[in-house]
C-alpha positions as CSV (number, residue, x, y, z in Angstrom):
1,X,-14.5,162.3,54.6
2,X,-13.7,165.7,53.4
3,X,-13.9,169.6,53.9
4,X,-11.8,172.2,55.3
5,X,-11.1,171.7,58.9
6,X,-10.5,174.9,60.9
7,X,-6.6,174.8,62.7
8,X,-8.2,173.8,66.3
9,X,-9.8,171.1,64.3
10,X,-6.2,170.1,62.6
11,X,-4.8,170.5,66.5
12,X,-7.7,168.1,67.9
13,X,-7.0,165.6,65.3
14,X,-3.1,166.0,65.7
15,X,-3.6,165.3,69.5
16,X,-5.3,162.5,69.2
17,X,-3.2,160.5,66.7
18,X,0.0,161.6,69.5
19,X,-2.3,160.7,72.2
20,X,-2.3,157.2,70.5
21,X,1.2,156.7,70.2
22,X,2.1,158.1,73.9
23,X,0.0,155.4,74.8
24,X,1.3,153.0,72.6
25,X,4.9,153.9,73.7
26,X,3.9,153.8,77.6
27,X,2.3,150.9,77.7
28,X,5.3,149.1,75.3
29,X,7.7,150.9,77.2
30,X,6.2,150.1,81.1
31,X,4.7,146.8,80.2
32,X,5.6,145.1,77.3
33,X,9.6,145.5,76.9
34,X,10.9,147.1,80.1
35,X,12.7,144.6,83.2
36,X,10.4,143.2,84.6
37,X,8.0,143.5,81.5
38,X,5.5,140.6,80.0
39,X,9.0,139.3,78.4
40,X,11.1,139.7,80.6
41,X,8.5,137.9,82.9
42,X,8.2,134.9,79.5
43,X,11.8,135.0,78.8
44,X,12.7,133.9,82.3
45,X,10.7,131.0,82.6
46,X,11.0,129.2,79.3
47,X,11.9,125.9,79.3
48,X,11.2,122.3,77.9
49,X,11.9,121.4,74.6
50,X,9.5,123.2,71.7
51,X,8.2,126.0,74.3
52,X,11.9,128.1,74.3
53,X,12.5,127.6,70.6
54,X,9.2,128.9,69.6
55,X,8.0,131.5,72.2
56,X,11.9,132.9,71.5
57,X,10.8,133.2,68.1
58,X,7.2,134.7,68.7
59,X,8.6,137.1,71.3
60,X,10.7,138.5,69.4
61,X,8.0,139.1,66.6
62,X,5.7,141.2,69.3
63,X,8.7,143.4,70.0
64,X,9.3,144.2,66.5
65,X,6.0,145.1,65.9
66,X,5.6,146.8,69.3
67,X,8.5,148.9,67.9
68,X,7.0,149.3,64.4
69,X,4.5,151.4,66.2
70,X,6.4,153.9,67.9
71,X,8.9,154.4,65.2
72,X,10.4,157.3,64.0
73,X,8.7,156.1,60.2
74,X,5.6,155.7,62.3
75,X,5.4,158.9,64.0
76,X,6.1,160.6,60.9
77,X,2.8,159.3,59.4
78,X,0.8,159.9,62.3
79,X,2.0,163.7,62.2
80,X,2.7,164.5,58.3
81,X,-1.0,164.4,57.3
82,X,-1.9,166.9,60.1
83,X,1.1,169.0,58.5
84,X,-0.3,168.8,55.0
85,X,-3.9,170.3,56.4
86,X,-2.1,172.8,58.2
87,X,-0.5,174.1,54.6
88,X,-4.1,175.0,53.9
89,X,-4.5,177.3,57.0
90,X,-1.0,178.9,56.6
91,X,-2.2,179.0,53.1
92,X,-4.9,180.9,53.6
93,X,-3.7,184.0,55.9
94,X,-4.1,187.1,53.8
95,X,-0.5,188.2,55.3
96,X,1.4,184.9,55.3
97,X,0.7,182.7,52.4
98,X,3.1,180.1,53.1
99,X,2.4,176.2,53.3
100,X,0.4,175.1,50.6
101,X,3.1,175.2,47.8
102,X,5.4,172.7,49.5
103,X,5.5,169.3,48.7
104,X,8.1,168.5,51.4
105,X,6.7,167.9,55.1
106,X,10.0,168.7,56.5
107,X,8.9,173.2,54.4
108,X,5.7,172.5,55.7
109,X,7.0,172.0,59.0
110,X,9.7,174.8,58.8
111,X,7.1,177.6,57.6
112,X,4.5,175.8,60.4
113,X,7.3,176.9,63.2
114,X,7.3,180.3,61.6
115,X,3.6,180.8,61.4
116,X,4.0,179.6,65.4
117,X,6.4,182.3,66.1
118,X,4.2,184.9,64.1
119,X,1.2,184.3,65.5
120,X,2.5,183.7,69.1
121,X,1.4,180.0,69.3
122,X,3.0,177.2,71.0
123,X,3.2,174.0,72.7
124,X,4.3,172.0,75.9
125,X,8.2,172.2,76.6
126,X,10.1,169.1,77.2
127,X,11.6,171.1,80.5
128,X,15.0,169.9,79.1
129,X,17.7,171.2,81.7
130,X,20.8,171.6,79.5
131,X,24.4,171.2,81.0
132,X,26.2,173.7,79.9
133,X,29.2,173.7,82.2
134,X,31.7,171.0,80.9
135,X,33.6,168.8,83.4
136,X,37.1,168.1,82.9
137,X,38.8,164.9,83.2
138,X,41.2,164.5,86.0
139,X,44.1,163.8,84.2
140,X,43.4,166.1,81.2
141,X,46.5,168.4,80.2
142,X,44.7,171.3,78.1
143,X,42.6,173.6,79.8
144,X,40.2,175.2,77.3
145,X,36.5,174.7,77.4
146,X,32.6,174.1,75.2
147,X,30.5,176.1,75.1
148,X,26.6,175.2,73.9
149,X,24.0,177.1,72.2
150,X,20.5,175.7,72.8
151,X,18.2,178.8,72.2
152,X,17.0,179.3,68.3
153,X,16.8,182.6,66.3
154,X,13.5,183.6,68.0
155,X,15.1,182.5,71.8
156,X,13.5,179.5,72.2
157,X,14.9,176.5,73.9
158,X,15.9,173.9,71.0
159,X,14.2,170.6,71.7
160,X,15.4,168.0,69.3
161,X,18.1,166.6,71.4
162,X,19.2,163.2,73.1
163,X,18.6,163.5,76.5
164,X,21.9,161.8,77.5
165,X,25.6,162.3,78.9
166,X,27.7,163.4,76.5
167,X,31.7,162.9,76.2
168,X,34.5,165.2,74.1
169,X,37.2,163.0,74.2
170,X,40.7,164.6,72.4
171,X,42.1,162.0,70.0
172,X,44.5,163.7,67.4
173,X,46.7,166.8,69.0
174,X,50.3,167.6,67.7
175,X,52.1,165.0,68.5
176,X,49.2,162.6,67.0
177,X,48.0,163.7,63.9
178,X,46.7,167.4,63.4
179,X,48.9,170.7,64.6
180,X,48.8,172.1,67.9
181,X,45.6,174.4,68.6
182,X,44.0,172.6,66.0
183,X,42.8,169.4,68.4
184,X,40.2,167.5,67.0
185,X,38.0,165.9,69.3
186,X,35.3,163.1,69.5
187,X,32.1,163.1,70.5
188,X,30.6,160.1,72.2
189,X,27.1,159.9,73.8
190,X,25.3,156.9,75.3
191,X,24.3,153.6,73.9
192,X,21.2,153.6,72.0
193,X,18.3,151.1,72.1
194,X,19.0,148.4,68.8
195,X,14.7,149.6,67.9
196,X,12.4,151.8,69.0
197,X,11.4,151.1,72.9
198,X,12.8,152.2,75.8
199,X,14.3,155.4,74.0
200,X,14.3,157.4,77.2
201,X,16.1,154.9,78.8
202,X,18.9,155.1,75.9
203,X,21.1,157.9,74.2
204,X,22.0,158.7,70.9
205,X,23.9,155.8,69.9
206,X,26.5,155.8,66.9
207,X,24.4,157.8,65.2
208,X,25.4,161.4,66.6
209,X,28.4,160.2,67.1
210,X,31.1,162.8,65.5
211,X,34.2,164.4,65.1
212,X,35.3,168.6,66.0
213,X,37.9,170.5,65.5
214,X,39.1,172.9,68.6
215,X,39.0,176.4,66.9
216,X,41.5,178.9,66.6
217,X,42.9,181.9,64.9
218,X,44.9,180.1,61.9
219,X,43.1,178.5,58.4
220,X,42.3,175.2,57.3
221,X,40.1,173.0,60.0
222,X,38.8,175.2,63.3
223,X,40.1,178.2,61.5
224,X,38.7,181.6,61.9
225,X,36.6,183.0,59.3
226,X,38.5,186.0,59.8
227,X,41.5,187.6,57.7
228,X,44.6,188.0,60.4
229,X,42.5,186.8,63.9
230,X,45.8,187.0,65.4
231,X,46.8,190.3,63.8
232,X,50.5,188.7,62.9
233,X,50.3,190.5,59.4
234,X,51.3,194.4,60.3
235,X,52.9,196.8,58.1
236,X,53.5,200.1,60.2
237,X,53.8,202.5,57.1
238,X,50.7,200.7,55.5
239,X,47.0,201.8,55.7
240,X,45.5,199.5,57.2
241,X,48.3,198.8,59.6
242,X,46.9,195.3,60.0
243,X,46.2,193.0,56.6
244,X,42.2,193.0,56.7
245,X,41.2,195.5,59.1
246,X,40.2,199.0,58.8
247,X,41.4,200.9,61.3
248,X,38.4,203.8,61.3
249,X,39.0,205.6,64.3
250,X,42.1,206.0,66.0
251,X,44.7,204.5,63.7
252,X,47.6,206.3,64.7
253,X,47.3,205.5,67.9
254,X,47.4,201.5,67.4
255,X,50.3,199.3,66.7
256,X,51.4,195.6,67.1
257,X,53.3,194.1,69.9
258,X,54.8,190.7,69.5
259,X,56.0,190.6,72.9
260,X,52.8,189.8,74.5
261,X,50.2,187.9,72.6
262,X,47.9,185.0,73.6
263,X,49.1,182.1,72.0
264,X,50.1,181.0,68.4
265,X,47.7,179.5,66.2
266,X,48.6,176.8,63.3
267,X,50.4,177.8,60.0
268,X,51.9,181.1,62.3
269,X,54.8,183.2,60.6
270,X,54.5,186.1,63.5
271,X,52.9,185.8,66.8
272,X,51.8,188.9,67.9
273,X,48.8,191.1,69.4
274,X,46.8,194.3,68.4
275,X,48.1,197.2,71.1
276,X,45.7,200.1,71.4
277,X,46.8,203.1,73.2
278,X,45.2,205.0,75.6
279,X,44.1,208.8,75.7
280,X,42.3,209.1,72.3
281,X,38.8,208.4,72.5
282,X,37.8,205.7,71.0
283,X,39.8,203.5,68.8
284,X,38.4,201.1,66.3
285,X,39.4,198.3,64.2
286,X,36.8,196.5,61.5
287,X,37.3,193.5,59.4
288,X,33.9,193.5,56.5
289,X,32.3,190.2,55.2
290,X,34.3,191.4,52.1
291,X,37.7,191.0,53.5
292,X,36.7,187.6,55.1
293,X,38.0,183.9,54.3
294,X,34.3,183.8,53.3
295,X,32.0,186.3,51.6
296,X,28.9,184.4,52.6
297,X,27.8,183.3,56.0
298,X,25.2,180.7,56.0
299,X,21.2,182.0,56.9
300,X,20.5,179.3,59.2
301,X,23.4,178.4,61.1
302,X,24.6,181.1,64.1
303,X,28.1,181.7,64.7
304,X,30.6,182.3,67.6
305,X,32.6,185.5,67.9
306,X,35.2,186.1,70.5
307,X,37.8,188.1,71.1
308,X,41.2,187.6,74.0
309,X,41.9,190.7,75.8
310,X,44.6,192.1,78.1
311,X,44.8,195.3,80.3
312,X,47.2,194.2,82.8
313,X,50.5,193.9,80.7
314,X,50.3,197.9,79.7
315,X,48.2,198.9,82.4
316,X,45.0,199.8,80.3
317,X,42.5,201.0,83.4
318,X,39.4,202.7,81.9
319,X,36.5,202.2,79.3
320,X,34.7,199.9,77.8
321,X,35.6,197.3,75.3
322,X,32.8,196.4,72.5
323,X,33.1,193.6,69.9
324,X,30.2,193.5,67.1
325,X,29.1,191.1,64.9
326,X,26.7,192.7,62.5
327,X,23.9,194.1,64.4
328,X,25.1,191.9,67.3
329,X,27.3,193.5,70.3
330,X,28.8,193.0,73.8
331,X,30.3,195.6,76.1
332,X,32.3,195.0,78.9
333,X,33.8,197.8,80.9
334,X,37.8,196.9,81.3
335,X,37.3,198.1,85.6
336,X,35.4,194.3,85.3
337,X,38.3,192.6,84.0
338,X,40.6,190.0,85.5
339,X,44.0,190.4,85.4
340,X,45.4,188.7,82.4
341,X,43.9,187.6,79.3
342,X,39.8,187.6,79.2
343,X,37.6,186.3,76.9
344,X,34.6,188.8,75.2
345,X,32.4,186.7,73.3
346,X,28.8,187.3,71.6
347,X,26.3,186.4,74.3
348,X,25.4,182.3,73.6
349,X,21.8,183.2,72.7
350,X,19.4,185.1,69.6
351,X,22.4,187.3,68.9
352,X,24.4,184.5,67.5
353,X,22.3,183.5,64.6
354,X,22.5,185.5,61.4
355,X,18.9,186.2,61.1
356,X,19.7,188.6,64.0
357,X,22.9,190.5,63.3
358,X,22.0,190.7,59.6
359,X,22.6,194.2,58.6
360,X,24.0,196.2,55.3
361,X,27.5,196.0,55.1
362,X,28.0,193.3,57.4
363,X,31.0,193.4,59.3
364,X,33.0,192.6,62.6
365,X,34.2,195.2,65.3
366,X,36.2,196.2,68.0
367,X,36.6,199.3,70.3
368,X,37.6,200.6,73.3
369,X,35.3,203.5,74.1
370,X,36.5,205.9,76.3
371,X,39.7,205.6,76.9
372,X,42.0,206.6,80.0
373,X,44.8,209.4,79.3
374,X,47.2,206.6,79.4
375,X,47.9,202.6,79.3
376,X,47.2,200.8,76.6
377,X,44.9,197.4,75.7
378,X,45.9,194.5,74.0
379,X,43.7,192.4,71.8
380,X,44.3,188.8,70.1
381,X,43.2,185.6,68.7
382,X,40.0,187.2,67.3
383,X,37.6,184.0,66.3
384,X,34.8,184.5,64.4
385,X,33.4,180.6,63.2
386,X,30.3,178.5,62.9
387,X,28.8,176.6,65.6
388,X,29.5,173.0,65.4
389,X,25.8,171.4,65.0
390,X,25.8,168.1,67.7
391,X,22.4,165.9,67.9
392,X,20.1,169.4,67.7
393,X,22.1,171.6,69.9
394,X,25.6,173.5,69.1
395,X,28.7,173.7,70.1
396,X,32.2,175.5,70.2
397,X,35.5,174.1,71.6
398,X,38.3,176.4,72.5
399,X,40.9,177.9,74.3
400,X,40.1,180.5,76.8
401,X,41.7,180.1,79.7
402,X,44.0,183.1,80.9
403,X,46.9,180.9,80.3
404,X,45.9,178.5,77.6
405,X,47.5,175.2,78.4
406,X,47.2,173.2,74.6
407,X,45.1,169.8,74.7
408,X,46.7,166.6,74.7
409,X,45.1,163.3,73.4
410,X,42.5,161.5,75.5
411,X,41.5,164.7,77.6
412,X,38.2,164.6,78.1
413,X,35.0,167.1,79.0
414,X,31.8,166.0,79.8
415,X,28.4,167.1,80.4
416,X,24.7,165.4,80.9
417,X,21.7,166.4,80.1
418,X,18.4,165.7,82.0
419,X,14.9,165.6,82.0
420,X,13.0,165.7,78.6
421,X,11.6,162.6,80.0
422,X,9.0,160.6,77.6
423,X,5.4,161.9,78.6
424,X,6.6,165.4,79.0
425,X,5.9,167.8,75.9
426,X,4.1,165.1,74.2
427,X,3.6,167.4,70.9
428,X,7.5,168.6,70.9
429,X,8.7,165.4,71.8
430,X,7.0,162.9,69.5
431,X,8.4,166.0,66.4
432,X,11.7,165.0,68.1
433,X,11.2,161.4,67.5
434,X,9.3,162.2,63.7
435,X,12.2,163.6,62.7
436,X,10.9,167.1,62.4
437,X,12.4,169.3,65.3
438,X,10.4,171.3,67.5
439,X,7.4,173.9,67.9
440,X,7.9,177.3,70.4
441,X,7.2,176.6,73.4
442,X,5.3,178.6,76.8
443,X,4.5,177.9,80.2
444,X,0.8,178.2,78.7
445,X,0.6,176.5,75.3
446,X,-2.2,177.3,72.8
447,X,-1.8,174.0,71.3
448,X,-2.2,171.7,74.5
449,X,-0.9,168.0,74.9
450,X,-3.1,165.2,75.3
């Protein structure tokens, strides 16, 4: 056979090789190798002396090759040929001319998603409800929190995941191994199937299995990528006041109060916060890529930016605070404010992955706008770090409570995913299983499932 088949062609063909192995997989999985199955049914009724020792043997032959093919290896040959015909399409396009120079299925794949995005194609979702509320272990001592990012660069829901429940369980804190603030934790999801049936009935296994590290505003492991998160470095005579900030609006009027601050952070020489006073506009610090730990931020990872805040301890009562990372920002108006420390983070979608706050001179800032004749604002424990990338979604572990309690071995958070079931998103969800990710998705895909 040959020719140049037209992308609904390629998508006909495609469907039909995954229409193959859903079958494959629902019949194996509902018929073949669940309870109850064909050998479960054999299994139970062996007996005699040549019948058990050789239907054992031949039993477990069919499952192997029941398993063989829905495979991740299998599913990959089913769906990398279609890939190598799409190059040709992408190819092609007078505007996009990507696809046809890779060699690698998984840059065919990655410039496929793109040309999905540009051309406002997509498939069936998975309808994955993601947890993203942590429960806490009755007995736990710390009281931070994860948080999860499951929405991509272009705000679609990331679909290669493990539908399973998911445990962070603490085992090194300061009296065990690391410093305090710096817990590292482990994470442990469900058991997996020992081949490839049933894996909707199984979770990730050993093989996500991995360890964090809680951030904070110190260095080494968890660190901030920031110079002076906790803005313990202050020279009052100096400009800038504070070792890696600017201060470009409103510098007399800020100073350092080591009082009241949020918490210390590992490797600490000075605990202290960044006061800002009240009745001068608006008053601005900003740290650039160039003062960073770092003076690169990776293109496809997104990162977490947060920043404590306290009106209540000099009576700050107007305004709005803004953090920015890049092109990225959050306002909050300090009337909305509990009393106490707060939290201000980057809002856990798009605006956290570097395609989207990309901008000359990169750099991270905060303000209060506005500000009341009097009182002043504290701010501290400024984190700017990576997402932590877990089985296909991501994740950040932290301290944010109002009155951080520090984690103590074998507290434990917990969430659980569900739906995502097998049969849902059949085009998303056999990538998943390929190896290769995910596509966009829509409530009315162009590229339908079989």
């Amino acid at each position: 056979m040959s020719g140049a088949p037209t992308e609904a062609e390629i998508q006909a063909q495609w469907r039909a090789g995954i229409d193959i192995l859903e079958t494959l997989r629902n019949h194996f999985d509902g018929t073949i190798a669940g309870s109850g199955g064909k050998l479960d049914t054999l299994t139970q009724i062996l007996e005699g002396e040549y019948l058990p020792t050789e239907y054992t043997r031949l039993m477990a032959q069919i499952r192997a090759q029941c398993s063989d093919l829905v495979s991740p290896s299998y599913a990959s040959s089913v769906i990398t040929p279609a890939l190598f015909e799409y190059g040709k399409i992408l190819a092609a396009d007078a505007t996009y001319g990507l696809g046809a120079g890779y060699r690698a299925p998984a840059d065919i794949f990655a410039a496929l998603y793109d040309w999905f995005h540009d051309k406002t194609l997509s498939v069936a979702s998975r309808t994955i409800t993601f947890d993203t509320t942590p429960t806490a272990g009755g007995s736990n001592v710390g009281n931070g929190t994860i948080s999860r990012l499951t929405i991509d660069e272009n705000a679609y829901n990331i679909e290669s995941c493990t539908i399973e429940k998911k445990q962070f369980v603490c085992r090194a804190d300061q009296n065990s191994g690391t410093e305090e603030h710096a817990e590292t934790f482990e994470m442990i999801g469900e058991p997996s199937s020992f081949d490839s049936l049933l894996r909707g009935s199984f979770g990730s296994g050993d093989a996500a299995r991995t360890v964090i590290t809680s951030k904070h505003a110190g260095t080494g492991s968890g660190g901030s990528l920031l110079q002076n998160s906790s803005f313990s470095q202050y020279a009052a005579g100096s400009t800038p006041k504070f070792t890696g900030w600017t201060e470009t609006a409103g510098g007399n009027h800020m100073s350092q109060d080591t009082t009241n601050y949020y918490r210390s952070h590992p490797n600490a020489t000075t605990n202290a916060s960044l006061k800002m006073d009240g009745g001068h506009g608006t008053l601005t610090v900003t740290q650039p890529l160039s003062a960073m730990r770092v003076r690169r931020l990776d293109s496809n990872t997104p990162y977490f930016l947060r920043v404590m805040v306290n009106k209540t301890v000099h009576s700050a009562v107007g305004g709005d605070v803004v953090i920015s990372l890049g092109s990225s920002s959050k306002t909050v108006a300090v009337s909305a404010l509990s009393s106490g420390w707060n939290e201000i983070t980057i809002d856990f979608n798009e605006d956290c992955w570097f395609k989207n706050f990309n901008e000359d001179a990169l750099s991270v800032e905060i303000s209060w706008n506005n500000t009341p004749t009097s009182g002043s604002l504290l701010v501290d424990d400024v984190i700017l770090s990576p997402w932590d990338l877990i089985d296909g979604t991501w994740w950040c572990l932290r301290q944010n409570a109002a009155s951080p309690v520090s984690w103590l071995a074998n507290d434990i958070l917990t969430l659980e995913d569900t739906g995502g079931a097998p049969g849902t998103g059949k085009i998303n969800y056999w990538l998943w299983v390929a190896g290769f990710g995910y596509l966009p998705t829509s409530g009315s895909p162009t590229f339908t499932d079989p």
